[in-house]
N, C-alpha and C positions, 0 to 999 in steps of 0.2 A: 504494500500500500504506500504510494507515494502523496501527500499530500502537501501540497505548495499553500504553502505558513501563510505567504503574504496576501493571497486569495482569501485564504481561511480568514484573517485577522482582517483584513478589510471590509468583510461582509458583514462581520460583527460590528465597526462603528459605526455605519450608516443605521444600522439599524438601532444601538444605545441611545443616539443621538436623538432619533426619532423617540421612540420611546420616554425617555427627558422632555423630550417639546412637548410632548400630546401626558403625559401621564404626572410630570412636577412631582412633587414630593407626596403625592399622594401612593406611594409607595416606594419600594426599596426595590433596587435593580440589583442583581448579583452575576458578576460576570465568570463564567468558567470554576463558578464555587459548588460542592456538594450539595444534594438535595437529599434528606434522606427519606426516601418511601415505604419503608420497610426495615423491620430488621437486618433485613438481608441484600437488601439494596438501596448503594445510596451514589447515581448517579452527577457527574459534571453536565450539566448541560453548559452551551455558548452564555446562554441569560437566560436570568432565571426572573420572574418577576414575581416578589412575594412581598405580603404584609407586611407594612411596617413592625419595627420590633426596638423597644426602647432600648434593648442592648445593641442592637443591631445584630445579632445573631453571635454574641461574644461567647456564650457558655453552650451553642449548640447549634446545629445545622438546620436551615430550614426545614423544612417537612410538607409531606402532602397536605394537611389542612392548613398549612400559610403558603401555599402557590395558589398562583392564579394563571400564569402562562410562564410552559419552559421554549427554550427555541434550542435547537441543535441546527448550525448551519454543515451542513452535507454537501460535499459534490463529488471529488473520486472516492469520498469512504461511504458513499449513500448504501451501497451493497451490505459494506462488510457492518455500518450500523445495523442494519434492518434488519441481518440474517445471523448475526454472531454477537453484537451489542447488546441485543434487544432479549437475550436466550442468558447469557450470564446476570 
């Protein structure tokens, strides 16, 4: 799996930045930080977009009941996400 960084990382600011404009502090953006959904899984998505949190998540990882939208930007790893990511 070859993935080109600069692709990957450019697609994630246009899209922070957006997010920032339309969304303000009405929430917390987490970029490339654990989510944990599970005991047994506790996925990086690109951004993560979760409830505000007065520590800001200092003593522990977001979770599924404080997301509200994850984003994984994909393009040569869309495969190896969807078929071997998504299974571990």
């Amino acid at each position: 799996m070859n993935v080109n960084l600069n692709t990957h990382e450019s697609a994630i600011t246009p899209i922070e930045r957006l997010l920032r404009q339309r969304l303000g502090d009405k929430v917390l953006l987490r970029i490339q930080l654990p989510v944990q959904l599970d005991d047994y899984s506790e996925p990086e998505p690109d951004i993560s977009v979760v409830k505000l949190n007065p520590l800001d998540y200092e003593d522990h990882h977001s979770n599924a009941s404080q997301v509200f939208l994850l984003i994984e930007i994909a393009d040569s790893s869309l495969k190896y996400d969807r078929e071997v990511k998504a299974i571990a």
